[in-house]
N, C-alpha and C positions, 0 to 999 in steps of 0.2 A: 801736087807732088807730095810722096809721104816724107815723116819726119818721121829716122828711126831712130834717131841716136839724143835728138832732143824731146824735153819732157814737156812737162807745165810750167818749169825754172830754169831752163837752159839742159846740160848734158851731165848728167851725175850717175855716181857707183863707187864702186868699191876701187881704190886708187892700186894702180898698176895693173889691175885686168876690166877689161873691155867692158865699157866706151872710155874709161879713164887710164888710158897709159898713154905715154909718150907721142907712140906714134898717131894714134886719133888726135893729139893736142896738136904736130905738129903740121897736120891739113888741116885740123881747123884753122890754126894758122894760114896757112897757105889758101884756105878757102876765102874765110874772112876777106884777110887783107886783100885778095883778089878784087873780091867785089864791091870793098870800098872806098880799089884804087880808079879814082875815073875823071883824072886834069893831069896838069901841067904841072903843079905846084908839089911840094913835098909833104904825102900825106901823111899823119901819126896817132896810133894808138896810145892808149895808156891801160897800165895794165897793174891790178890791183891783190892782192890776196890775202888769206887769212894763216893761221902761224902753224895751220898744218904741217908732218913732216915732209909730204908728197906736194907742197906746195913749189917748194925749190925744184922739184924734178917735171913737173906741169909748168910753171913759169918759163923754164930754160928751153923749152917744145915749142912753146909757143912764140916767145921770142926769136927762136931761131926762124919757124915757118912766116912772121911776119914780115923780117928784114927779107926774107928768099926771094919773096913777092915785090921789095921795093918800100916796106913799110916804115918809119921810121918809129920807135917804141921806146916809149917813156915810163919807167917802171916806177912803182910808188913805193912799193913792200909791202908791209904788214897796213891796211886800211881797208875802213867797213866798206861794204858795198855800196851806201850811199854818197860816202865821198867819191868812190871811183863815177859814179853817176852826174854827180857833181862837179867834176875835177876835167872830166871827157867835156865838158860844155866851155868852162872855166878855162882850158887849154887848146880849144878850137881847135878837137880831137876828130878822126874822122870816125876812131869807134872806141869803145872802151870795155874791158874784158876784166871780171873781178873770180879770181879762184878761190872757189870755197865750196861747201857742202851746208852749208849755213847750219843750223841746229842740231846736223848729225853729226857723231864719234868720229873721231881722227881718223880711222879706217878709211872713211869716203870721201870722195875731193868732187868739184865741180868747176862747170865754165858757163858761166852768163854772159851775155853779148849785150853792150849798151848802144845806141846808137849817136852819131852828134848831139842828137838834142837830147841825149842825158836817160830818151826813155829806154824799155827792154824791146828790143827786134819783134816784129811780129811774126806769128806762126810760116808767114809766106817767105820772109826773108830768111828765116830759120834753112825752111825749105830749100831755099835757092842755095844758102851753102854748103849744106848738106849735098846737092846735085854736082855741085862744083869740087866736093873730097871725091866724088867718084870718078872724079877726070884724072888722068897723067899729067905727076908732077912738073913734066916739061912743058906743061901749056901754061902752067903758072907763072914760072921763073922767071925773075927781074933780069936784066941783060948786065954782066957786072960792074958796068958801073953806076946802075941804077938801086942797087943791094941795098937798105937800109939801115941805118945805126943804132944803138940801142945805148940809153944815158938813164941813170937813175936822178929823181926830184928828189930833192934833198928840203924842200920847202913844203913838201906834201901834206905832211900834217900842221904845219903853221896855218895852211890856207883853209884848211878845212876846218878848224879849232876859230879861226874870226868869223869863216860861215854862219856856222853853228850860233858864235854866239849872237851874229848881229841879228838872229832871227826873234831876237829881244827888245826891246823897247830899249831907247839907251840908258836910260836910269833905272833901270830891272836889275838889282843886286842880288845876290844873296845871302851877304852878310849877317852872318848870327845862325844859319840855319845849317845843320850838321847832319850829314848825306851820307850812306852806304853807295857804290856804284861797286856792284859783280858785272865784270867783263866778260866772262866766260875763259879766261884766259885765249881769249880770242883777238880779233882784228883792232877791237878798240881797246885796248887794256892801257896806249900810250895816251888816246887822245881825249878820251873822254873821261880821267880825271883830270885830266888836267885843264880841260873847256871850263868844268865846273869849279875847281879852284882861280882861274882868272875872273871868273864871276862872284868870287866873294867867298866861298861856302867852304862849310870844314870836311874836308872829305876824307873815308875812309875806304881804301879797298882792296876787292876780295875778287879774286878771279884776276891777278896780274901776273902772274909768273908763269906765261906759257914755253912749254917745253917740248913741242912736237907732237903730242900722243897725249895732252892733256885739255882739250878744248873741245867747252861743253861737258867734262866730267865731272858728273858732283858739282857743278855750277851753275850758273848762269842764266836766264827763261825758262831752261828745261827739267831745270833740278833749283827751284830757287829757295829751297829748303835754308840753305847755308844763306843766305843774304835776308830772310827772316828773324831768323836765328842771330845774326849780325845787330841786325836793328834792335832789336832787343835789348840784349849783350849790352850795346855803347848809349842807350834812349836815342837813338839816331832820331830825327823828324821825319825822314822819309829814306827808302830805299829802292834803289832802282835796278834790274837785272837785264842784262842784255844778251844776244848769243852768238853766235859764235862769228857773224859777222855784220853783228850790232844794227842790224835792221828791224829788229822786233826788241819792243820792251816791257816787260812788266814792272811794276809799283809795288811795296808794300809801306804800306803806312806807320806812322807812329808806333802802332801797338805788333808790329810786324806781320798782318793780316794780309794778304796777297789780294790785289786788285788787276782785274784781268784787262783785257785790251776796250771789251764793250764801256767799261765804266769810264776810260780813259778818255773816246771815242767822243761819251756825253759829257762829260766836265767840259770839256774841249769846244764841242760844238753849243753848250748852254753860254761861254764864256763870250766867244766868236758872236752869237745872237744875237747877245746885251751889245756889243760892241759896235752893230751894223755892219760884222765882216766875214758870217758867212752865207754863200756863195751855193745856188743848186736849192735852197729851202730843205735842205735836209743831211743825210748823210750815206755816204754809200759803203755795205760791207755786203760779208757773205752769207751764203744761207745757215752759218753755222753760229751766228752771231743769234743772242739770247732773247727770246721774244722780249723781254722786259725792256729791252731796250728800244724797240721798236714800240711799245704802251711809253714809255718816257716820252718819248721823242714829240708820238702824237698830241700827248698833252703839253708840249709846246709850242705846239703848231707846226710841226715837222717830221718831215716824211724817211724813212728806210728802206732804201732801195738794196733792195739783194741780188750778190752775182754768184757766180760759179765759184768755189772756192778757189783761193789764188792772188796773192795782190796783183799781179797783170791784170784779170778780169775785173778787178776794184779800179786801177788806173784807168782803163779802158772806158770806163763809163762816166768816171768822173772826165775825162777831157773829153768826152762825147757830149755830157750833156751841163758840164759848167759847175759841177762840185768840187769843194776845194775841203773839204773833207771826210776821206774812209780808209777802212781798213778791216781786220778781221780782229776775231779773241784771242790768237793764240800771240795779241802785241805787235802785227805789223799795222803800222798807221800810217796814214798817208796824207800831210798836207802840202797838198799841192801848188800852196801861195811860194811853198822855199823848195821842196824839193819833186822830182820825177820818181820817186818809188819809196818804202819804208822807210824812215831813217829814226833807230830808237833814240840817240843821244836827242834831236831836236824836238822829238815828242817828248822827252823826259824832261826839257829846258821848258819846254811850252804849260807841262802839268807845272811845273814847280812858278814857273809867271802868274797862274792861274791860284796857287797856293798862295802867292806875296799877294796880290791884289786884294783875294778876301778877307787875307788876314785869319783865317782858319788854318785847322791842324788837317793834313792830309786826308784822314779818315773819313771826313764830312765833306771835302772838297771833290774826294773821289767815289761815293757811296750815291753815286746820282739816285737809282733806283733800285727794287728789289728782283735779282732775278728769278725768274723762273726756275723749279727744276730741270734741270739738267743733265741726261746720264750719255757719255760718249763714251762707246767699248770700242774696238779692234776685234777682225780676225784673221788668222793667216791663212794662206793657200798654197797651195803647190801650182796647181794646174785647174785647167778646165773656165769656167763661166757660172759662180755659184748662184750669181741675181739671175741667171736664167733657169735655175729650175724652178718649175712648176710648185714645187709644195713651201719653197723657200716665197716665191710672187703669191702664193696663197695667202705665209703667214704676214707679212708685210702688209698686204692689205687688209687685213683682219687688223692689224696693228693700229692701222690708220682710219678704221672705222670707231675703234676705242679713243682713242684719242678725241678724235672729233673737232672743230673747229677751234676749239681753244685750243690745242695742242700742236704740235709738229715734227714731224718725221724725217728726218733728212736718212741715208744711205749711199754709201758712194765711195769706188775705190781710189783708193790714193794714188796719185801722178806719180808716186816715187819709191815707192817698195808693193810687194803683192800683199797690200792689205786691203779689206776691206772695213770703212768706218760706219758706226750706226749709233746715229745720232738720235735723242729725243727729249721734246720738252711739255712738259703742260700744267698745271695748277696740281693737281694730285700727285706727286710723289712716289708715290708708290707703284701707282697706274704705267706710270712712266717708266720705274722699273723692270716691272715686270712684262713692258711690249719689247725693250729692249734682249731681256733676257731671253724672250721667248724667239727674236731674229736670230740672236747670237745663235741658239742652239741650232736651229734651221740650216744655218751657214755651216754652221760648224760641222752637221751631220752630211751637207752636200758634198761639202769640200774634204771629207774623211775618204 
């Protein structure tokens, strides 16, 4: 069955036209819930979002198309996507739905579908309710007095905030150590200073004042300029940036130097090692993750398994073949002993456990190895198939013959806007630049 309306992260665009207006929210609804009404018993969603303004107008669709079906829907508000992943398991939900666009501008909104067990829907089930908005509303319809009710959790963020922290050692303080957290003026802005002040620590922060049309502006993962800058400003210890619905985190240390998701990734899995706690012999991310960390990894006797870009494809492997830790660069990370998908505040909890224990300053705790050059461009397209022309697959593999075994190539359009990304890494620098440069123009000339 095709899937036209969902991507690589559920259904996203630009909010109020198509696939993100009202009326697609509110068959999804009606789709949904359909398909994961199937007992006796009273079934209920929970339903999660980020401080978008189009959140309230997507939330109110959805809500309505769940109760239509029979569903009964328990709303959270403003919380990151991993709590709603969390909170559906934790409330023995039959699904759980989190609105957001995650690290894109307030313009675009999103829906992701969690299932009971906390994970994202697979492509098939995707499918199936997709087949089921193409049916007549009237096959859906709950009989009236079967309509479901709709209550907001008033304890939502309590329950997520003990989550989070008891994925601590109980005597893991952080007393004395003085923290930046940018929220993005996003989904976490309530809970994750405040996770981190019950744990001890002096916190300051920057990305709390969201106001509809400001999440992810000038903030947070995507812009973490300002939360360097921050660190700095106050000698913070450490600073943590998150986006917009705090599934992805970046670091900046001490000296307010930015540390990306791979170095995280390896502090994490060196700590876990010593420990006897992880799980799989290695680590799983995606082909975008820095060779350097894959030479780390080796020389500690552990292996890097790479997927398709996407933390679905990172989950997916990891519960396939027993890893309890991956993730990608761009700060989603995935450990799997606590949660079902990204969750930045409990990898930021995890880095800074891994800072108390050695008694070092971020910089050296987070600096596993040295990467690779690295050059990642973008380009846009209108229309057409650019990796299918001829002279564009010529220079690509010309590209990949310079490079040569030390090096790598990745290329590949993005699930979520008409880009295409081109990626490249290998020991010379410049070599590395110039295969990239030489793709980009390629693309650029097809796609003109």
């Amino acid at each position: 069955m095709a899937r036209n309306l969902f991507g690589t992260d559920g259904i996203r665009g630009p909010a109020n036209m198509h696939p993100m207006t009202s009326e697609v929210a509110l068959k999804v609804g009606m789709a949904a819930g359909k398909l994961f009404t199937n007992g006796d018993y009273r079934h209920r969603v929970v339903i999660g979002k980020d401080t978008r303004l189009s959140g309230y107008m997507i939330e109110s669709a959805l809500v309505s198309g769940f109760t239509s079906v029979g569903m009964d829907v328990f709303q959270l508000g403003p919380m990151p996507t991993p709590a709603v992943a969390m909170l559906t398991r934790s409330l023995r939900a039959d699904l759980g739905v989190m609105i957001s666009a995650s690290h894109n501008p307030y313009v675009d909104n999103g829906i992701k579908l969690f299932g009971p067990d906390g994970y994202k829907l697979s492509d098939e089930t995707e499918s199936e309710i997709e087949e089921l908005m193409g049916q007549a509303s009237d096959n859906l319809l709950a009989t009236p007095e079967a309509i479901g009710r709709a209550k907001r959790i008033d304890s939502a963020q309590e329950r997520y905030i003990e989550f989070a922290k008891r994925t601590l050692p109980r005597k893991v303080r952080f007393d004395g150590l003085r923290v930046v957290i940018d929220c993005a003026n996003g989904s976490a802005y309530q809970v994750a200073p405040a996770a981190l002040w019950e744990l001890g620590a002096e916190v300051i922060s920057i990305g709390v004042d969201p106001n509809g049309f400001n999440i992810n502006k000038d903030c947070g993962s995507t812009s973490p300029s300002a939360l360097c800058k921050k660190v700095r400003e106050v000698r913070a210890d450490i600073g943590i940036a998150l986006d917009g619905d705090a599934d992805r985190v970046l670091i900046a240390d001490e000296k307010g130097r930015l540390i990306d998701g791979d170095q995280l990734m390896a502090a994490i899995a060196e700590s876990w090692q010593s420990r006897g706690r992880l799980a799989g012999g290695g680590v799983v991310a995606t082909v975008m993750s820095n060779l350097g960390l894959e030479r780390y990894l080796e020389g500690l006797g552990l292996s890097l398994v790479r997927t398709p870009v996407g933390d679905r494809y990172v989950v997916e492997h990891m519960r396939k073949h027993g890893y309890n830790i991956g993730g990608e660069q761009s700060g989603h990370i995935v450990l799997s002993d606590y949660a079902t998908t990204g969750d930045g505040l409990v990898s930021a909890l995890q880095i800074l456990g891994v800072v108390i224990s050695k008694g070092k300053p971020v910089s050296e705790v987070c600096n596993q190895f040295e990467p690779l050059p690295q050059v990642l461009k973008n380009v846009r397209f209108k229309k057409g198939q650019p990796l299918d022309d001829q002279k564009v697959i010529k220079v690509i593999d010309e590209g990949k013959g310079k490079l040569g075994r030390g090096g790598r190539l990745v290329i590949r359009p993005s699930g979520t806007e008409p880009v295409i990304r081109v990626m490249a890494e290998g020991d010379d620098a410049k070599l590395v630049g110039k295969v990239v440069n030489d793709i980009i123009d390629a693309l650029k000339s097809s796609a003109a």
